[in-house]
Structure formats: C-alpha cells, structure tokens
TORPABA-636202 format. One record per residue (C-alpha): residue number from 1; z, y, x. Coordinates in steps of 0.5 Angstrom, whole numbers, plus 500, padded with zeros to 3 digits. Example, Ala and Ser with C-alpha at 12.3 -4.5 7.8 and 13.67 -1.06 7.14 Angstrom:
<sites>
<seq->1 | w->516 | v->491 | u->525>
<seq->2 | w->514 | v->498 | u->527>
</sites>
This chain:
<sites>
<seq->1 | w->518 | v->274 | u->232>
<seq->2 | w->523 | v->279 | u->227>
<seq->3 | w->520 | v->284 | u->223>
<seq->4 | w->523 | v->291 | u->226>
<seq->5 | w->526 | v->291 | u->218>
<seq->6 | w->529 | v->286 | u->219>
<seq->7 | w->536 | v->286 | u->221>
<seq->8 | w->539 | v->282 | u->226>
<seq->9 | w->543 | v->276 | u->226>
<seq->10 | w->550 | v->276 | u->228>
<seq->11 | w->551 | v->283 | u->229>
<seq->12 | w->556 | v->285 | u->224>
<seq->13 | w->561 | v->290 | u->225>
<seq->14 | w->561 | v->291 | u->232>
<seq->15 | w->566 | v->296 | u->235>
<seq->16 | w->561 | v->300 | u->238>
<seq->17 | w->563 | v->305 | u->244>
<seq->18 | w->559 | v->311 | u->245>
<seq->19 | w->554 | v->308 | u->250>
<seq->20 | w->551 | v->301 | u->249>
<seq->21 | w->550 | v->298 | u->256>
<seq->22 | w->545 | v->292 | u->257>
<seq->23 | w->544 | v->289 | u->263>
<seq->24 | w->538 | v->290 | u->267>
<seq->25 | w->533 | v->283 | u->268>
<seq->26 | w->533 | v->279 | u->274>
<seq->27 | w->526 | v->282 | u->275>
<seq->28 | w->529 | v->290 | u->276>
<seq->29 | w->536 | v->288 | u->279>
<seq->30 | w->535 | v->291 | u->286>
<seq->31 | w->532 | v->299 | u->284>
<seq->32 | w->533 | v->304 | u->287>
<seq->33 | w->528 | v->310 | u->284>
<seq->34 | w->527 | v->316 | u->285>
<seq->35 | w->532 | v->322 | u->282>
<seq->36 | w->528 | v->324 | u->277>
<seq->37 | w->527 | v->320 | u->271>
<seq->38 | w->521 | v->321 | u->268>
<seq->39 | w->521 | v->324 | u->260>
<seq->40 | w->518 | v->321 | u->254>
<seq->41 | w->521 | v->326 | u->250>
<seq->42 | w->518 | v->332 | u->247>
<seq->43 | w->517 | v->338 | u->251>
<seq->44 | w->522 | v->344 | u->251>
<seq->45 | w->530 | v->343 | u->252>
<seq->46 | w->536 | v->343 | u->248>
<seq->47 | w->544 | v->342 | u->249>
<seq->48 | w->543 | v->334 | u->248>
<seq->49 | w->537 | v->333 | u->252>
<seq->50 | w->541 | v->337 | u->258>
<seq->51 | w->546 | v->332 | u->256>
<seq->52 | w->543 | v->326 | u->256>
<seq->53 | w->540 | v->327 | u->263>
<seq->54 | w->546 | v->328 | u->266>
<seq->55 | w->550 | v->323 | u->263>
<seq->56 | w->545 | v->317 | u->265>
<seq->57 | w->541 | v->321 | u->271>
<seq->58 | w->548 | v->326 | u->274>
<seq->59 | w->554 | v->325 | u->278>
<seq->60 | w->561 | v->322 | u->275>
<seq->61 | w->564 | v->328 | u->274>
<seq->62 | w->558 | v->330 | u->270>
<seq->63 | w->557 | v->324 | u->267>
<seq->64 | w->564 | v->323 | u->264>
<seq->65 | w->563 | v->331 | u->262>
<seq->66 | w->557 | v->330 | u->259>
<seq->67 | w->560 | v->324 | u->254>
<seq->68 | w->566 | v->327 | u->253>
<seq->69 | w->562 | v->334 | u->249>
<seq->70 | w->558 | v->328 | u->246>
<seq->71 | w->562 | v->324 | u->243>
<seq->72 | w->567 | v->330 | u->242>
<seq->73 | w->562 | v->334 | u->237>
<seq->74 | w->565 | v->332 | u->230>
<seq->75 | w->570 | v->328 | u->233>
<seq->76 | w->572 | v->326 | u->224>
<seq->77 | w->564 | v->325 | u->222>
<seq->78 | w->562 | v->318 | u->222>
<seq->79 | w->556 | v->316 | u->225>
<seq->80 | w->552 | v->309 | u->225>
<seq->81 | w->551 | v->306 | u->231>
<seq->82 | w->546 | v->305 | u->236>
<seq->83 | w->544 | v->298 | u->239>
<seq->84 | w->538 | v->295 | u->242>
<seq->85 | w->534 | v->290 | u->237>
<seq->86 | w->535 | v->283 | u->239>
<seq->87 | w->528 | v->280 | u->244>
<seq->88 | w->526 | v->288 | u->244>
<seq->89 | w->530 | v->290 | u->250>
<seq->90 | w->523 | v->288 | u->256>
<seq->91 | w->516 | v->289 | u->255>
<seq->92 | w->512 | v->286 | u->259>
<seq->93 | w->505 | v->288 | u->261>
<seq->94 | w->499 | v->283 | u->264>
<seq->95 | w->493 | v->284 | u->267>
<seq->96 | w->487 | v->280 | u->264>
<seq->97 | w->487 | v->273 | u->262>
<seq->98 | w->493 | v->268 | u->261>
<seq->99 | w->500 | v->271 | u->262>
<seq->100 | w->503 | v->269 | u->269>
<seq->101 | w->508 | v->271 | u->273>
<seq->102 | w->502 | v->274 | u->278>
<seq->103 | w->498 | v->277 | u->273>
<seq->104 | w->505 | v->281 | u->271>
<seq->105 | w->503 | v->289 | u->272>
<seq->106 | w->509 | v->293 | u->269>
<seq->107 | w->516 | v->291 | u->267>
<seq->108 | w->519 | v->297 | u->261>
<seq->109 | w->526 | v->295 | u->261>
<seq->110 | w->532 | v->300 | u->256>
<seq->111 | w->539 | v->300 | u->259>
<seq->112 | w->543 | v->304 | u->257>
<seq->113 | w->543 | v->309 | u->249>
<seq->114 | w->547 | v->314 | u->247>
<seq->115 | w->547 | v->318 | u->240>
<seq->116 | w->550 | v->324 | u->236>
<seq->117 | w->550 | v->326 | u->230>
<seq->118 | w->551 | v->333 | u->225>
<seq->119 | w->551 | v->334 | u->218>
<seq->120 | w->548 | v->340 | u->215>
<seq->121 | w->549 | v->339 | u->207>
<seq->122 | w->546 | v->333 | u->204>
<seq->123 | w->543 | v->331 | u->210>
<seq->124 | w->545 | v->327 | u->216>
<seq->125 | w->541 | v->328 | u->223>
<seq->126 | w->542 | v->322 | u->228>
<seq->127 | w->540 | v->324 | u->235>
<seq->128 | w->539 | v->319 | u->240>
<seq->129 | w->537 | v->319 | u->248>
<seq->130 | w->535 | v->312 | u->251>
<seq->131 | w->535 | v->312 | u->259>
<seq->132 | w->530 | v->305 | u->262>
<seq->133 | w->526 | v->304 | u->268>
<seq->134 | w->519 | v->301 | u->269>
<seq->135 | w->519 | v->296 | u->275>
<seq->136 | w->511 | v->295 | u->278>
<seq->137 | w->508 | v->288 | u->277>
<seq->138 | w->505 | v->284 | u->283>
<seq->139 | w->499 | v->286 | u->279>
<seq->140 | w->501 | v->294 | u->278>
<seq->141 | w->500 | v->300 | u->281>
<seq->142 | w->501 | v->307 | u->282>
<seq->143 | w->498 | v->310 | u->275>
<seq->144 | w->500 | v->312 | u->268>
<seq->145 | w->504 | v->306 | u->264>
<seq->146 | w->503 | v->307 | u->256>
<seq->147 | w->511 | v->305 | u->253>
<seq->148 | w->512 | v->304 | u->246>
<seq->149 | w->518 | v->305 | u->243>
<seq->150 | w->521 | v->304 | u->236>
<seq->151 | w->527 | v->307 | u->233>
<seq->152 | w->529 | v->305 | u->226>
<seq->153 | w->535 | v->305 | u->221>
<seq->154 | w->537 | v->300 | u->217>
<seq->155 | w->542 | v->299 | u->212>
<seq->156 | w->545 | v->293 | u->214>
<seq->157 | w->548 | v->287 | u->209>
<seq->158 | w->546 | v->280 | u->205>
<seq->159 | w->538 | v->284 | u->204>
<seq->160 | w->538 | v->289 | u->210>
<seq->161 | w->534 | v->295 | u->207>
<seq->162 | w->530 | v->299 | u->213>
<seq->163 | w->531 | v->308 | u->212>
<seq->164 | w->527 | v->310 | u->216>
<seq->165 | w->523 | v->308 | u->222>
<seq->166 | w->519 | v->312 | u->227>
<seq->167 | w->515 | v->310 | u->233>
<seq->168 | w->513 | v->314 | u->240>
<seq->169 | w->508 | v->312 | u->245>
<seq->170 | w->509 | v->316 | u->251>
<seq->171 | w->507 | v->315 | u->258>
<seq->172 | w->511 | v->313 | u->265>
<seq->173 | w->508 | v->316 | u->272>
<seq->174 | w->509 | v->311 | u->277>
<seq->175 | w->507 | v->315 | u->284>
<seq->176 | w->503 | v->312 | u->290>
<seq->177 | w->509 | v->307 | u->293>
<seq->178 | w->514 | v->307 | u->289>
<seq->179 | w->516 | v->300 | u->286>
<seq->180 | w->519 | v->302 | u->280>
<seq->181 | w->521 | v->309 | u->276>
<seq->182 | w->527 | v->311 | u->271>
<seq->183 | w->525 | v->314 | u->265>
<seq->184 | w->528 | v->318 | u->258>
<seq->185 | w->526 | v->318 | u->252>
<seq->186 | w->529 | v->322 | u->247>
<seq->187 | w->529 | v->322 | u->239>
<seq->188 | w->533 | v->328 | u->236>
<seq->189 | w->530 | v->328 | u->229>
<seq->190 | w->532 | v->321 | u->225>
<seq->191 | w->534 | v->325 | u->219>
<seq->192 | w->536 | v->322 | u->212>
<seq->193 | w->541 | v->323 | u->206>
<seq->194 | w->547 | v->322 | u->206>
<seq->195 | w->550 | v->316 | u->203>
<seq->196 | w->556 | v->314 | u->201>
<seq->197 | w->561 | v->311 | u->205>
<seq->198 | w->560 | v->304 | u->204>
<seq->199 | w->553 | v->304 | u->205>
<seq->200 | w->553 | v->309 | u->212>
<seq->201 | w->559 | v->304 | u->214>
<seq->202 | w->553 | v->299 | u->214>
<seq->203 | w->547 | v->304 | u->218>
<seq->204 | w->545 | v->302 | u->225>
<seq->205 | w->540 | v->306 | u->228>
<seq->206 | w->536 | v->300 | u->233>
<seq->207 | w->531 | v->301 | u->239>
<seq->208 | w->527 | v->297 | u->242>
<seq->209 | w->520 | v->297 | u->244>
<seq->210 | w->515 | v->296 | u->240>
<seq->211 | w->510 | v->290 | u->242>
<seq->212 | w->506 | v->290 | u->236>
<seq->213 | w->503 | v->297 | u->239>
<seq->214 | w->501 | v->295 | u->245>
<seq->215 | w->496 | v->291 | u->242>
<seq->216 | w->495 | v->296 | u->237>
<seq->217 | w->492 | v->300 | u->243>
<seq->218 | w->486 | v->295 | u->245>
<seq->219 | w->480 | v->298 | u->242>
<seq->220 | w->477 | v->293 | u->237>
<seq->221 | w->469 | v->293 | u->239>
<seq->222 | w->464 | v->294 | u->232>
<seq->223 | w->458 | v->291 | u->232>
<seq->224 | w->451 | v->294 | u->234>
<seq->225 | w->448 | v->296 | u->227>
<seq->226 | w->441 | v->292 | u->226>
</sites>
C-alpha cells in the first residue's frame, strides 16, 4: 500500500476542471439517499460551506451558480489541484472475523471534490469540499459509521515532498431503514507559503480515506499487572 506521502504514478500534469468526478462502485450504483447529506465538517457556516451544498446536493440552477462564484473567485490565482489518491476513493468496513462479502457492514465511497483558493501575503489557503456516500452492508445497520479522511499536499516531481498533511475522523448517521446516506466534509484551512511558480505548478492537494486510522481506532488490550 503507498504511503500518503508518496505520489502517485502517472499522474503528471493533468488538466484539472474545477470539479473531479469519480465513478461510484458497483456496491452504490443504485442510490437514492435522502436530501440532506450528513456533514463531517465543522460546526458554523460560511460562503464556501453554503456553496458546497449546493453545488453537490442543490438543483442545476444552483449547481452551475455555485461553480461559476467558485471558480470565478480570482480567475488569475493559481491553484493546485485536487484529486483522490489512488486505492483511497472506497473504504470498506467489516464485522468480526475474515473479510467477506456477508461480513461487509458500511461501504464510504467519495464522488465528487471541489476547491478554491486565497492568497493573503505570503501566505496561501487552499479550501476543499469533498461530497461522498456510505452505503450499509449486509452486516450494517442503523447507527454511527466512524470515517477517516486524509488530506494532503504534495510537491510533485522525481522525490515528491509532502507540505502538509491533515487527517479528520467524523461521523456518518445512517437512520433506521435507510440503506445508504451522502455526506460533506469540508477543509477551509490547508494553508501554506507560497512557493515559486515552478514548485506550485507542482502542488496537488490528494483525498482520500485513510485505512491506517481505522485500524488506529481498535483499543489495544494491556496486560493485567501481577
């Protein structure tokens, strides 16, 4: 499994639009949650949060409004590019025991980002919405669903170099007979110098879930003291 800083092979420079779609998998390809996503952001509001619920979760009209205030927010600023690392669009969750299909309980896939970026001085700010959907398992249920998600930046090239990396572990309601349940998480504070245009032409800001951390979560038992 690739290290999160580690870059990705073959990506180079890709033309980037400002939202990066990625097809969801066979396992949620017939959704239909309800209305409202469930947040894994911060409490409180902003511009960019409201935003971001209408571009993934509003009508067309406020979709394409939502894009145009987005990407239009310094039209002559460059901006790294967000993508999704490579084997960290799915995370599987399973009951006790070996893996298997009928031990699956929760299925986190991310399907669509979006960015914007400021500069204040020296400094540059990087936000990001991430919008995604758990689908319940045949061994799920109703309850809490515990998502690890990763953000990183890094400096492509011959030795990537990681910026700056942050992780966020937030919660996902699934309600009593709903079978699968959208949510957004959103990161406005991936903040950092500004380089010089060779290296930021090389910045891209990768999402992903993070596995390691749900492993991380299992409390390790101590042994009794004699």
């Amino acid at each position: 499994m690739m290290a999160w800083g580690e870059c990705m092979p073959g990506l180079g420079h890709v033309v980037a639009a400002f939202l990066i779609g990625v097809a969801l998998t066979s396992c949620s390809s017939n959704l239909s949650g309800p209305a409202s996503p469930s947040s894994g952001a911060s409490s409180g509001t902003s511009s960019f949060r409201e935003r971001m619920n209408k571009l993934f979760f509003g009508s067309p009209a406020e979709e394409a409004q939502a894009a145009v205030a987005s990407n239009t927010a310094d039209p002559n600023q460059d901006c790294p590019i967000v993508d999704i690392r490579s084997g960290a669009s799915t995370l599987q969750l399973n009951g006790p025991g070996e893996a298997t299909p009928n031990t699956l309980r929760y299925q986190a896939t991310i399907a669509r980002l979006a960015r914007e970026c400021a500069v204040r001085g020296p400094m540059m700010t990087v936000k990001v919405g991430v919008q995604g959907r758990v689908v319940v398992g045949p061994a799920g249920g109703p309850g809490q669903v515990d998502v690890p998600l990763r953000y990183a930046l890094i400096q492509e090239g011959p030795e990537p170099k990681t910026i700056l990396t942050k992780l966020y572990r937030f919660a996902v309601t699934i309600p009593e007979g709903q079978e699968n349940v959208p949510f957004l998480h959103i990161e406005e504070d991936l903040t950092f110098a500004v380089p010089g245009r060779a290296a930021l032409d090389n910045y891209v800001v990768y999402v992903g879930f993070d596995a390691a951390a749900v492993k991380e979560q299992v409390p390790k038992k101590t042994r009794r003291s004699r």
